[in-house]
N, C-alpha and C positions, 0 to 999 in steps of 0.2 A: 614524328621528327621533332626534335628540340627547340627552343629558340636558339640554343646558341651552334646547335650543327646548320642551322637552319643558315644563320650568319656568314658561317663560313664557309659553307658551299655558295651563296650571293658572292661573296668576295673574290672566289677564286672563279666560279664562272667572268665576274667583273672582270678581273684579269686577264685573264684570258680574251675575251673579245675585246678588250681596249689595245693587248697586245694586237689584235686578228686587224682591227684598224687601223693600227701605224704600221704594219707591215703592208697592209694593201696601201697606203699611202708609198712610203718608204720603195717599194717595189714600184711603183707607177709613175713617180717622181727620178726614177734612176733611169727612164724610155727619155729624160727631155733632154738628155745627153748626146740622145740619136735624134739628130736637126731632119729627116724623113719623115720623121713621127712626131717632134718635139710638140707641135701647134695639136695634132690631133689627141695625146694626152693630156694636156691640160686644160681643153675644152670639149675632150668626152669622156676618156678614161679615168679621167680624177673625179667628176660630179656620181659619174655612176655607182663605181667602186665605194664613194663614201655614201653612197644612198645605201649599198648590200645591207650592211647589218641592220639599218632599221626595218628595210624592206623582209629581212628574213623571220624578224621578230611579230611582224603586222601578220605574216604567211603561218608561222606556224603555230601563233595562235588562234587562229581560226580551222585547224584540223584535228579532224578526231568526231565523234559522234554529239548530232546536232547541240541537245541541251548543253554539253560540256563546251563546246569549241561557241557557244551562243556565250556563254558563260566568261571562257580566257579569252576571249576577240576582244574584251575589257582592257587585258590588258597591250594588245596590241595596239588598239587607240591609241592608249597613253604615251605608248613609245612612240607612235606615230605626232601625237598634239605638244608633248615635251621636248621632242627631238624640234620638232620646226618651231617652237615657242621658245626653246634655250638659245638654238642659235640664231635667232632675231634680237637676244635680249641680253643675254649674259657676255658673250664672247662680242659682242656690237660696241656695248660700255668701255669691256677690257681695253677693244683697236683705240675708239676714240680717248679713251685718256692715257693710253700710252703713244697714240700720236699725238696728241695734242701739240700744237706751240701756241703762241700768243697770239692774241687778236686784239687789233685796231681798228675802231669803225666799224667792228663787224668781220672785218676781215682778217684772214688768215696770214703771221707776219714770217713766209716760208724762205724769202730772200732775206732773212736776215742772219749772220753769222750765227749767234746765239737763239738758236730760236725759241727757247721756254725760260722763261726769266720771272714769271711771276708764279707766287706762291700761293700757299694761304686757300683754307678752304670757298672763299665768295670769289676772289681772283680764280681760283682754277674751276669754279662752277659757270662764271657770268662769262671771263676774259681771255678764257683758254677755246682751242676746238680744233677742227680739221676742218679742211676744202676737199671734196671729192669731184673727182672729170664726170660729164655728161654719162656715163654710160650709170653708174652707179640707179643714177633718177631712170634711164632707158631700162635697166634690167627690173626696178622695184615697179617696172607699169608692169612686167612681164608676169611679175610673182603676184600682183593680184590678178591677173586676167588668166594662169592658171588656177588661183584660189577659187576663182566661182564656179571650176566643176563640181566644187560639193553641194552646188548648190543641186544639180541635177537630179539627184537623190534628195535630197532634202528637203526639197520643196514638196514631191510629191510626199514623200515620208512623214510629212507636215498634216496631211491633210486623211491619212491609211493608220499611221500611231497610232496605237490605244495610250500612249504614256507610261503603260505597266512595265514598271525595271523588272518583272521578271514572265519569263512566259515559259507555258508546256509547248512541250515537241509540236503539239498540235497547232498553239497558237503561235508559233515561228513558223513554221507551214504556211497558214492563211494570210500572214501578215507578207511574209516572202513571193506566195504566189501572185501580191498585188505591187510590189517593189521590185522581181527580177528583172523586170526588164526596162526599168531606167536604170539598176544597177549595169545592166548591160552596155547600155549608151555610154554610159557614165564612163566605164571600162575602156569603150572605142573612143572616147573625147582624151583620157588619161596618155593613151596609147598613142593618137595621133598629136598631140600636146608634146609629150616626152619626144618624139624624131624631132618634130619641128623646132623644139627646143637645142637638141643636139645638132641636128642639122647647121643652125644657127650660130653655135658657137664651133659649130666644128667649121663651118667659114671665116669665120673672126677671127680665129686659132691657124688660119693655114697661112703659108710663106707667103709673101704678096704675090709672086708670079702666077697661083693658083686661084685669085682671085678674079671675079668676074670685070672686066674691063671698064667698067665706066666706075670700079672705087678701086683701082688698081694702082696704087702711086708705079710698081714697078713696070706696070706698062706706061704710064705717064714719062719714066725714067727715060724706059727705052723710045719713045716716041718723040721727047724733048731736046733729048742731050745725045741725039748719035755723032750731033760734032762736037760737042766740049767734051765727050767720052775721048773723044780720036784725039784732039788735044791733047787731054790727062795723060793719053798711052804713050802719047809723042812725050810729053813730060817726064813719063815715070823712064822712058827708057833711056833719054837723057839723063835719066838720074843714076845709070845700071841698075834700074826695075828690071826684072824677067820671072815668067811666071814658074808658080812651083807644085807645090801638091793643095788638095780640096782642105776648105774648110766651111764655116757654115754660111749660110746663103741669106741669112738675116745681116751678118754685118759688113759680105758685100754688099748688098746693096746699101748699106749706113753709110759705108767709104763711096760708092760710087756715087751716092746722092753729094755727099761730101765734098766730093773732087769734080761733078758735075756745075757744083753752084761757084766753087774755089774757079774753075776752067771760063763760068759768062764774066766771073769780074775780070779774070785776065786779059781776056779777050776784048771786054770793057774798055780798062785803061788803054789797050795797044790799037784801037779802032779812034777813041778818042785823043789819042796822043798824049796821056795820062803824065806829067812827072809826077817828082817826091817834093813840086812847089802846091803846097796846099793849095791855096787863096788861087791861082789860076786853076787849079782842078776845081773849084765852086764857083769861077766865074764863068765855066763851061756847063752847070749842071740843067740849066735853064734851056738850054737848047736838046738835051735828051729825050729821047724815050727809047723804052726798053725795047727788044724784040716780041713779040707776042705771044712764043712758046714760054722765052723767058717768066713774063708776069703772071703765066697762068702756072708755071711752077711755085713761083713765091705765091699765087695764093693759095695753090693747097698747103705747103708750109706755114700760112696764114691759119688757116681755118684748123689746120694740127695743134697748134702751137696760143692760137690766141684764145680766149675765156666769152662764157656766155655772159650778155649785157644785158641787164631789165629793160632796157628801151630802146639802145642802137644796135641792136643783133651782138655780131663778134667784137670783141674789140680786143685789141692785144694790150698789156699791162708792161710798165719794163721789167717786173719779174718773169712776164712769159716770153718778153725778145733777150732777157739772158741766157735765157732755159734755151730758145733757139740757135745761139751765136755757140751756146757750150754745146750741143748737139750737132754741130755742122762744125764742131773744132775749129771756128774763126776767133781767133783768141789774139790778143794785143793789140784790143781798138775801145777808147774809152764808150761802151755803151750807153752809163747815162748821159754823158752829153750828147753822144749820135739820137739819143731817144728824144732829147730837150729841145733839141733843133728839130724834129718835124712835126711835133706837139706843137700843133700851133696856136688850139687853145687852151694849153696850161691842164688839161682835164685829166692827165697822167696814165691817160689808156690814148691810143693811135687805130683809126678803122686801116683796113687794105690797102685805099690810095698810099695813104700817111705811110706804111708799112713801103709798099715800094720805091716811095722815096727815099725812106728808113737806107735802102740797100742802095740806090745810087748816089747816097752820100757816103756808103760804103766801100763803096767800088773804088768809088773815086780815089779813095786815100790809099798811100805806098801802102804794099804789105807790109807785116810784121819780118823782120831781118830774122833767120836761123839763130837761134841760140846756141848754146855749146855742146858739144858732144857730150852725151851722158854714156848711154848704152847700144850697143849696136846686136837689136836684138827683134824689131823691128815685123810686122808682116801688113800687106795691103791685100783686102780681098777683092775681086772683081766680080762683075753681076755672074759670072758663071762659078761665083761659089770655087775662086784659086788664091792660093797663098802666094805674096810676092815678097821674097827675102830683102829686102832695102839693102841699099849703098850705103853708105853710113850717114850723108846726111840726110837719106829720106830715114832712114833709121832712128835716127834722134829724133823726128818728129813726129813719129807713132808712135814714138816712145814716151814722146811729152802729152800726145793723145792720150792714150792709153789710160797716162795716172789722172787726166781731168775724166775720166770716165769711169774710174774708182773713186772719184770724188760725188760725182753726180748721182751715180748710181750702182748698188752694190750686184754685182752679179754672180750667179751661179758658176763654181767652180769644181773639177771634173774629182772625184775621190780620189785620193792616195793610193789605193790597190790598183787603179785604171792607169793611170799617169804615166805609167812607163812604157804601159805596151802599145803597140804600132795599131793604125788605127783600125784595121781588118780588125785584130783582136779586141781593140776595145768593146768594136761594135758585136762583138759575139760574146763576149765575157758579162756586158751589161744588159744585153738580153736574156742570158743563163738566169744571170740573180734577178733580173726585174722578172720573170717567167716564175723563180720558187717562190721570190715573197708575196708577188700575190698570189696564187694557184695556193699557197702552204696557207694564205691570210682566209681566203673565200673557203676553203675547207676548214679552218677551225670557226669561220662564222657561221658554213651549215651545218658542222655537230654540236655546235653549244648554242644557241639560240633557242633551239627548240626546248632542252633544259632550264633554259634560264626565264623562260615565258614560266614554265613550271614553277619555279623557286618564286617570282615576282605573286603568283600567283597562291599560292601558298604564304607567304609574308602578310597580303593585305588579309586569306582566313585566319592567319593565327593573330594578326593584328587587331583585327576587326575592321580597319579600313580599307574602303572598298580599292580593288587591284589597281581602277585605273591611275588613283592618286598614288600611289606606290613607284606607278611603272612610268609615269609623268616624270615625276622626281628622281631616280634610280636607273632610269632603263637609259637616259642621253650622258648618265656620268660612266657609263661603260663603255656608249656608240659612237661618244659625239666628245671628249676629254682632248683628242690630240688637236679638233679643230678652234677650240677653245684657245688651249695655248698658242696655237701657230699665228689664231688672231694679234693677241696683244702683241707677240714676237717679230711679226714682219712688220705692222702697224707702227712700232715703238723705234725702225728707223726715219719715223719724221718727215716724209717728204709726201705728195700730192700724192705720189704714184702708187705706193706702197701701200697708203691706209686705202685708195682705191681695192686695190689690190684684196687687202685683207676682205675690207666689206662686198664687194664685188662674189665671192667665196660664199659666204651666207646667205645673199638673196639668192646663188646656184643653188645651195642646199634645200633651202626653202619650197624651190621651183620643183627640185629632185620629188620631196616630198608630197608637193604637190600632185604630180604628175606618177612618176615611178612609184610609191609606197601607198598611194592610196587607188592605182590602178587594180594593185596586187588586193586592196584590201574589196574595193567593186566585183573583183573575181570572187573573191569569198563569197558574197553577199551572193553572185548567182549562181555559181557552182557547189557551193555548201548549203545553199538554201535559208542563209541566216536571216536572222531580220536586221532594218538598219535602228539602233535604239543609241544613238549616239549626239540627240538635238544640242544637247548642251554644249557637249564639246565642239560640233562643229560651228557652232556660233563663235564660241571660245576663238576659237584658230582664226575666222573671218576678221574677228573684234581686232587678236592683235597685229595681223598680217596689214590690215588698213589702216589701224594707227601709227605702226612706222613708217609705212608709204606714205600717209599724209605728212610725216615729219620731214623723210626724205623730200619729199616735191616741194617742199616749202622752202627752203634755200640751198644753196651749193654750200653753203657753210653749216655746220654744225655743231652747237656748245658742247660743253662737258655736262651743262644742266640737261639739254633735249636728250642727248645718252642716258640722263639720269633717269628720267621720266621712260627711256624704252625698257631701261633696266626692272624699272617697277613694276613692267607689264606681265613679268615673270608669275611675281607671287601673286599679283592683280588675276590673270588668268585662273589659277589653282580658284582663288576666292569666289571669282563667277563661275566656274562653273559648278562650286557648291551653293552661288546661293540660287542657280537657274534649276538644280535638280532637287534644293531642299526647301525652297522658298517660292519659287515658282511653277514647281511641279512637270519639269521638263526629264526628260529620262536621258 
């Protein structure tokens, strides 16, 4: 075969399975539409479906007759060490400097209007970055503590190696018959790793009612507020509230929390005999305390809402009590001065106590008056997941909701082909297309996979360079392209939640491969009888898996320059692991 046919069958297989993966995206992504499933495909159906194509590439190059498949298992490594080394490295860079905003002190300046104002290559390397939530630093323990199953194999593999890159049938044999069976372990470790994995985000992922009761805010809801709920209902019907048809069960309960906390300050002012004269509503506030269900609601809105402290545990920021006031739709109360008054030592973060004072200096003060009718257009949902058509003037203020919650945060909206139809049909019409594109995506990843192990494989003989630097480089811009862009593209709206979001993504993938692709690759190893001759590379993977993690662990903040340095790790890997198999004599 040519070099230049040789090119363009690589390209058009590339094609092909870069398409085979935004359709298994694209098709998995159109389930989160349906609020039944929504939590359970985005914390199992998206990590696994984006593990397929590598997983399929590690599988079938290691079949076929021993020396050959001892041979192309080369290049499934590589797919396997460049897939989880691109997306720790390339697509990590891209989130962080297209979220980026400005940093002060270190810190991220996310409450500010304009948030990227400095230029210039030392400004965007030193004074630019992101903040990422707790989970971020909880997911990268996960991703090394599934990294050490290679060691399981490895270790022994360490001490059985001859170090020879090439061996006869025979000596794959005797080197196999002393490795099958921590291959084996290895296998049930990958296997029980991958549920627990899933498991785990398939909890994280589900409606809160589903959740186990003692991290359950919706049983917290329902166990705190069954009188300020009776309230609310008393309120809304007062308003001509009455209920209508289902909708999703996420942002009842956002409105109920909502109207639960709106319903204790009401109840507040009319226990305390609250007026619209300020100065005697603070001359009453010394004699308060709250109810007990009450405070123990505000502090898990506390511990939601507030930021981790190197020395005082949580402590809330007035970026995170605005973030909570626009989240609870309490809107027409100057918050930095309600923030400046329980700051009592000037330290511009507030613990718990401070925090529930925060609110009964809240309470205290008259609501905000109705503004003017805009649009009468209006829905309220209730913890049972029902649509309430408003009056017109509850109407206008979902309505004025609504747009602070396209400001805050951008959310998913239903496609134009969907929109029209009644919601029976939606939910069948988007299970049809989410059913073909991925079922059409997982069938063009196992007909051409196995080809394209072929083509990579063929590329480094007629190159000369060995397959797995080929299929390192080559094999994750086919598998791994659409997660690449969705990085910088969700990252690049700017806000905590979203670069979470992107990065959060990557350590999944990581894990995937951890777990899922190199399960598949432990099978090889005892069911094909191969030997493990992969020292370099697994050191490779270990090297850079713990150097992001030590970056990640090291602050909730993160420059443009520490990106820079994970960015390095890319070509940095490729170089170690030739100088570990050409200078140190590691196979």
């Amino acid at each position: 075969m040519s070099p230049q046919m040789l090119f363009w069958i690589f390209i058009t297989y590339g094609y092909i399975l870069f398409t085979a993966a935004n359709m298994l995206s694209d098709g998995s992504e159109l389930l989160l539409f349906i609020p039944q499933v929504a939590g359970l495909v985005g914390s199992v159906v998206l990590p696994v479906l984006g593990a397929v194509p590598d997983g399929m590439m590690v599988l079938f190059s290691g079949i076929g007759p021993t020396e050959v498949a001892q041979e192309n298992v080369a290049v499934g490594v590589g797919a396997l060490a460049g897939s989880t080394i691109m997306l720790l490295t390339v697509p990590w860079f891209l989130g962080v400097l297209g979220g980026r905003v400005d940093m002060e002190g270190g810190k991220c300046q996310y409450g500010e209007e304009k948030k990227l104002t400095k230029g210039g290559l030392m400004n965007t390397f030193f004074h630019t970055g992101i903040r990422y939530k707790p989970e971020i630093r909880a997911n990268c323990k996960i991703m090394i503590f599934t990294a050490l199953t290679y060691l399981i194999i490895q270790v022994p593999a360490w001490f059985i190696d001859t170090q020879e890159p090439a061996l006869t049938a025979k000596a794959i044999a005797k080197e196999n018959s002393r490795e099958s069976a921590w291959a084996l372990i290895g296998m049930v470790f990958c296997i029980l790793e991958f549920s627990m994995y899933l498991y785990m985000q398939y909890v994280a992922g589900l409606p809160e009612q589903h959740l186990p009761h003692s991290v359950s805010s919706a049983e917290m809801l329902r166990a705190k507020f069954d009188n300020c709920l009776a309230w609310a209902r008393d309120k809304m019907s007062g308003a001509g509230v009455a209920p209508a048809k289902a909708r999703s069960y996420v942002a009842a309960i956002m409105r109920a929390q909502e109207l639960g906390v709106k319903a204790w300050m009401e109840e507040f002012r009319r226990d305390w005999k609250l007026t619209e004269q300020s100065e005697k509503n603070k001359a009453l506030l010394d004699k308060v305390t709250f109810p007990k269900d009450f405070r123990e609601t505000l502090a898990m809105w506390f511990r939601k809402y507030a930021s981790a402290s190197d020395h005082d545990g949580l402590r809330m920021t007035e970026m995170d009590f605005n973030n909570l006031l626009r989240a609870l739709h309490l809107h027409g109360y100057n918050a930095t001065e309600l923030f400046k008054q329980v700051d009592a030592n000037n330290d511009g973060s507030i613990d718990s106590d401070e925090f529930t004072e925060c609110f009964k200096h809240l309470a205290s003060l008259p609501p905000k008056a109705p503004a003017q009718p805009r649009k009468s257009r209006a829905t309220i949902a209730t913890a049972e997941a029902v649509t309430l058509p408003a009056a017109p003037a509850a109407a206008e203020k979902a309505d004025q909701d609504d747009d602070d919650d396209d400001e805050d945060e951008e959310e998913e909206s239903m496609p134009e082909e969907f929109k029209d139809l009644s919601v029976q049909e939606q939910r069948r019409q988007i299970l049809l297309k989410s059913s073909y594109l991925m079922g059409f995506g997982t069938l063009l990843v196992l007909v051409f996979s196995d080809p394209m192990v072929d083509v990579l494989a063929e590329i480094g003989r007629q190159s000369g360079i060995p397959s797995f630097y080929i299929s390192f480089v080559l094999a994750p811009m086919a598998s791994n392209s659409s997660e690449l862009v969705a990085a910088y593209n969700y990252a690049s709206r700017k806000t905590s939640k979203t670069i979470t979001i992107a990065l959060n993504t990557l350590e999944g993938a990581a894990c995937m491969n951890n777990t899922f692709c190199l399960g598949i690759f432990m099978a090889l190893v005892y069911f094909q009888g191969l030997a493990w001759k992969f020292t370099a590379e697994t050191i490779t993977i270990l090297v850079v898996e713990f150097a992001v993690a030590f970056l990640v662990l090291l602050s909730p903040h993160q420059r443009v320059f520490d990106a820079f340095i994970i960015l390095c790790l890319f070509p940095g890997a490729l170089a170690l692991v030739y100088v570990l198999e050409n200078y140190v004599g590691l196979d």
